[in-house]
N, C-alpha and C positions, 0 to 999 in steps of 0.2 A: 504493500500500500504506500508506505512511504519512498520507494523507488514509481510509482508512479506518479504521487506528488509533485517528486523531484523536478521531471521528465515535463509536467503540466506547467509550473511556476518557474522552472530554469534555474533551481537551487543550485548552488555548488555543490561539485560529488564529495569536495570537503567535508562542508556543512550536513549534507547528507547522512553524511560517516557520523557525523557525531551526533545527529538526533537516534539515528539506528543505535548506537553507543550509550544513548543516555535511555532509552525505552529498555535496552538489554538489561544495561546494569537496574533498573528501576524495579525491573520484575525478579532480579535475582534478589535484590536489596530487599524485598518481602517476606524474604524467609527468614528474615534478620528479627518479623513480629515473632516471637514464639510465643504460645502461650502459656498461662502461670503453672501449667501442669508441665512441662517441659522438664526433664531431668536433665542432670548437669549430663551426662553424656551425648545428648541428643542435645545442645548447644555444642559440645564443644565441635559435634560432626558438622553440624551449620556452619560455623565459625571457620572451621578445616577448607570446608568447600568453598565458600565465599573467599578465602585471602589465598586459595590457588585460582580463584579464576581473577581475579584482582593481578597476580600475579604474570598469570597466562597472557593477559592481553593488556598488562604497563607497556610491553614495547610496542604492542600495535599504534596503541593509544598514541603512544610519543611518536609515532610514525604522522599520523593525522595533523597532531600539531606540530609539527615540521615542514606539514606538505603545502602550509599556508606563510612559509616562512620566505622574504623576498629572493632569497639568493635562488630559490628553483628555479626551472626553467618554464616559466607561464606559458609562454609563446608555443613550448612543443604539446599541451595539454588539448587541444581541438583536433589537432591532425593525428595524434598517437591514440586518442580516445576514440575518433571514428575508425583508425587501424580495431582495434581492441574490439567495439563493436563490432566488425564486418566481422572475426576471426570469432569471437564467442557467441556473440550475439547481445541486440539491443538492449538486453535488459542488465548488460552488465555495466560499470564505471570505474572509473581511475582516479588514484591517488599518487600524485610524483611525488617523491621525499627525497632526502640525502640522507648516506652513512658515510659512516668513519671508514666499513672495512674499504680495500678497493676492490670491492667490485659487486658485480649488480644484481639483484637478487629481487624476489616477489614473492610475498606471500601467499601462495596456492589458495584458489580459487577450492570454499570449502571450511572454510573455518566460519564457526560458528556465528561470531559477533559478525561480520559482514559477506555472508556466504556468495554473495554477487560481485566482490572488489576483486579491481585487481592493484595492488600496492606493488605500486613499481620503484626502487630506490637504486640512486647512483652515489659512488664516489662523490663526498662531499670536495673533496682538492678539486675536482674535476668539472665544476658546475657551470665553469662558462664553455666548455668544449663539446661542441654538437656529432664531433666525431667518433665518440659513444654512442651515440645513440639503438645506433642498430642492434647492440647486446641485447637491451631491451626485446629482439625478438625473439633470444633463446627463451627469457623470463617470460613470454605472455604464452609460449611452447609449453612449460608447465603446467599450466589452466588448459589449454587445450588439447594435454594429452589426459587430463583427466575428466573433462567434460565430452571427449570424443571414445570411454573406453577404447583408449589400443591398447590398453596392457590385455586387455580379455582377447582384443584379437589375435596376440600375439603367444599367449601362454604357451598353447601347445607345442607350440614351434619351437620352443626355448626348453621345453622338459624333453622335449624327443634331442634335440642336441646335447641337451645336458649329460643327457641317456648315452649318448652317441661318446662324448666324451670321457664319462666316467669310466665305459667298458676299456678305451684306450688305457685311463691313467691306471684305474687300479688292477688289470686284469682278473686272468683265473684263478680261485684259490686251490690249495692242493690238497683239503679234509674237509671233513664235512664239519666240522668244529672251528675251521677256520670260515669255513663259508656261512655258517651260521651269524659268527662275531661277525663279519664284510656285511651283512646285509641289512644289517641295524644301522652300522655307520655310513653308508651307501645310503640308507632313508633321509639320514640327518642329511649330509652330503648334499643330498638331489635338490633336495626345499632349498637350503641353502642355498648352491649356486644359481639353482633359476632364479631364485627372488633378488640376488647382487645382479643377473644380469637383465633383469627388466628394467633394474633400477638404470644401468648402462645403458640400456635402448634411451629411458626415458632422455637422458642428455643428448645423445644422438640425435632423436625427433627433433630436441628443440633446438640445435645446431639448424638442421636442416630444413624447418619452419622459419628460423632466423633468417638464412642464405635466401630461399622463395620471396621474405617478404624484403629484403635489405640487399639483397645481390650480392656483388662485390663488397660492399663497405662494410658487409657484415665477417667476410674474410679479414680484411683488413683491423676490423675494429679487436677481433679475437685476436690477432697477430700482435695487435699492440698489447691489449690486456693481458697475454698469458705467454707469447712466443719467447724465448726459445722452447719453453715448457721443461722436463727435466725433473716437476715435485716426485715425490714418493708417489707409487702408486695404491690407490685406497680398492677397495674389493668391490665399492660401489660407482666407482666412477672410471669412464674408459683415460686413455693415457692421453696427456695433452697431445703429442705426436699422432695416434691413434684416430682424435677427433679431425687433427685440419686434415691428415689422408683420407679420410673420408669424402668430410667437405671439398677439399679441393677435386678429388673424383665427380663429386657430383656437378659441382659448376664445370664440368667437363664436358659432363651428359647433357646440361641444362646450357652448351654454351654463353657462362659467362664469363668474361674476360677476366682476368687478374696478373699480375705478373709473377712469372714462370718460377722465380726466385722463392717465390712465398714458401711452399713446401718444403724447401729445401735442407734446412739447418735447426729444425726441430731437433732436441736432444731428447733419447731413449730415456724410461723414466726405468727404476729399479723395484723391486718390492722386496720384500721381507722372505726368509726362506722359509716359514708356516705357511706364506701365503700360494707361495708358488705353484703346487698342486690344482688347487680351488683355482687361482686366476689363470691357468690352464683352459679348466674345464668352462669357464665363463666367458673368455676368450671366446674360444668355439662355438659357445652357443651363441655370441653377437656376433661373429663373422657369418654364420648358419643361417641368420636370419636380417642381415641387414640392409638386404636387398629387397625384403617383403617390408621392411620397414620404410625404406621408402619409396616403396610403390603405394604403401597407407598414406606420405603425407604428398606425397604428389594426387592421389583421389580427394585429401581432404580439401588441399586449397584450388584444384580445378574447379571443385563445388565449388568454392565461395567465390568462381572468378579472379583469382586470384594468379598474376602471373608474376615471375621476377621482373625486376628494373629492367630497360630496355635499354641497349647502348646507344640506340640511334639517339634518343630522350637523354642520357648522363654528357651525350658530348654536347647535346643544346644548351642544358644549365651550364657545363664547364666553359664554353663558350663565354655568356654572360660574367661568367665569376672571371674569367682574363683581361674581361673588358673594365672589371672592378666594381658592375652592378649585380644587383640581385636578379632570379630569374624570375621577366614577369607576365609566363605562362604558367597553366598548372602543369605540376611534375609530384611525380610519389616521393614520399619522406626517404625511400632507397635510392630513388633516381638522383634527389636533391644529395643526400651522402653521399653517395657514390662519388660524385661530380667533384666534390671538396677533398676526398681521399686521393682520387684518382690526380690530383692537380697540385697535393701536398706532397704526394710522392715523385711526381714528375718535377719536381721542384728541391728534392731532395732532401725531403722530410725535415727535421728542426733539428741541420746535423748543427749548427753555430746559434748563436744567443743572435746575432742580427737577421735571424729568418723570425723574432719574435713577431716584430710589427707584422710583417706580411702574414706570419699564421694569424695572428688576431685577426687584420682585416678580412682575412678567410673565411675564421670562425662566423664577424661580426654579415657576412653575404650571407653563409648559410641561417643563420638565425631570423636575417630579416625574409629569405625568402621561404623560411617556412610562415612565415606570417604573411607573405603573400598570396602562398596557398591555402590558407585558410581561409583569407578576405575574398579570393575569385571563389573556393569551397562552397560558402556563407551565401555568397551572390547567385549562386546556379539552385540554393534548395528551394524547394516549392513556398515557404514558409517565409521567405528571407523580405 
């Protein structure tokens, strides 16, 4: 009800967040009445519940008042919110925030106090640089891989590899006493590794939901936040190296341009030797199936019409940004990135402190012409 209020009066999806915030907390805050028959145990479970949910949603909370705070990025909130719509649907809204850590993250679509939001947060160092933006499209990849069930469409395909792998790693046993004890740990084993490697799919999707909606800049923009790569590797998450061979495979398939260098000098990441076995068998089962994976998200955003940035379209904005103006036709928030990436690197990225001015001026094009697309956006709706 209150998301179509919002929708009717043109509330802030801010403000919004916090009436949804103060209805929630209102109705838990009632069970705060007890009554005089209450024994002290059945307060103190009250008590219990209420300062964990108090608890659970302090950082949302301070996410919300944050996302009203000026240093955000206002200008990208109309053009990223009708992206968010088109990919979830209408009913859902946006929150832009900053963090401390660097890098960008959202809180899945699904939690309780605002089951519709999607809370997008970037690098607070990073707030006047639009050449981020495109990560943003692995984070709205999380909401859509759980409002699109693919892990259902995908399970069986990952227990049958799992299967496939296990009989490799741990072979035959040689007694029936041994095979007994194999088959119990084989059970733990199976769950185990499918459920690390759904969780692997899930980062892949939203890589590859990223690249669709951001193109190139969305290569680009991971290149910056995580290349050479190199961390430790975790059971749940594929290897930084791992994800741009992918990606870059796909804008292969999906012809989009990048330069050839990008893949090139990832550094192999290591893991622990408890792990080795399992990240094996996990291995196997995301390479077994990550080709059904994106043939899923290539169905989901043809549905939505949904095509990558167009090169003809990134060299018309780059065009205009050479010329030192904004670009002022409509072009997609990827075409518009792309265009900024692609012109910082041909430029030789910020190898010297005197390419500062020129990146700013960069930054300050891309910014103004996502406001350009919003204002011709605003012009073309039936409403406008």
């Amino acid at each position: 009800d209150l998301l179509d209020q919002a929708q009717r009066f043109e509330i802030g999806d801010d403000a919004l967040a916090v009436e949804i915030s103060r209805e929630h907390f209102a109705s838990q805050g009632s069970q705060l009445d007890l009554p005089p028959t209450a024994t002290d145990a059945m307060a103190d479970r009250v008590c219990v519940h209420v300062a964990e949910l108090i608890s659970e949603y302090t950082a949302i909370l301070g996410f919300v008042l944050r996302s009203t705070n000026v240093r955000n990025a206002f200008e990208l909130h109309y053009v990223m919110k009708c992206l968010v719509e088109r990919v979830l649907g209408q009913d859902t809204y946006l929150l832009i925030s900053s963090e401390w850590d660097f890098v960008p993250f959202t809180y899945p679509i699904g939690i309780e106090l605002l089951p519709r939001a999607v809370l997008l947060g970037s690098p607070a160092p990073e707030s006047e640089n639009p050449l981020i933006i495109p990560l943003a499209g692995h984070e709205i990849g999380h909401s859509a891989w759980r409002t699109s069930n693919v892990e259902d469409s995908l399970n069986e395909a990952v227990m049958s590899a799992v299967d496939v792998a296990i009989a490799v790693q741990v072979g035959t046993p040689s007694t029936m006493e041994e095979e007994n004890d194999l088959r119990a740990e084989i059970s733990v084993m199976r769950d185990r590794c499918a459920f690390y490697a759904l969780q692997q799919l899930e980062e892949i999707y939203c890589d590859l939901l990223g690249l669709y909606l951001f193109g190139p800049s969305y290569l680009y923009a991971f290149d910056y936040l995580l290349g050479p790569g190199g961390s430790d590797r975790l059971l749940h998450y594929p290897s930084d190296a791992k994800r741009m061979e992918i990606l870059a495979a796909t804008a292969d398939q999906l012809a989009i341009g990048v330069d050839a260098g990008l893949r090139d000098r990832w550094t192999k990441t290591q893991c622990s030797k408890e792990d080795e076995t399992s990240l094996a068998i996990i291995d196997h089962a995301v390479d077994a199936t990550v080709e059904t994976l994106k043939s899923n998200v290539r169905t989901f955003v043809t549905a939505l019409g949904i095509a990558p940035p167009t090169d003809e379209n990134i060299v018309r904005v780059q065009a205009a940004f050479k010329r030192g103006q904004p670009y002022a036709e409509t072009a997609s928030l990827g075409e518009i990135i792309s265009a900024g990436w692609v012109l910082l690197r041909s430029n030789g990225d910020l190898a010297n402190d005197d390419d500062r001015k020129s990146y700013k001026v960069l930054c300050d094009l891309i910014w103004k012409t996502i406001e350009v697309t919003e204002y011709l956006e605003k012009g073309q709706a039936p409403n406008a």
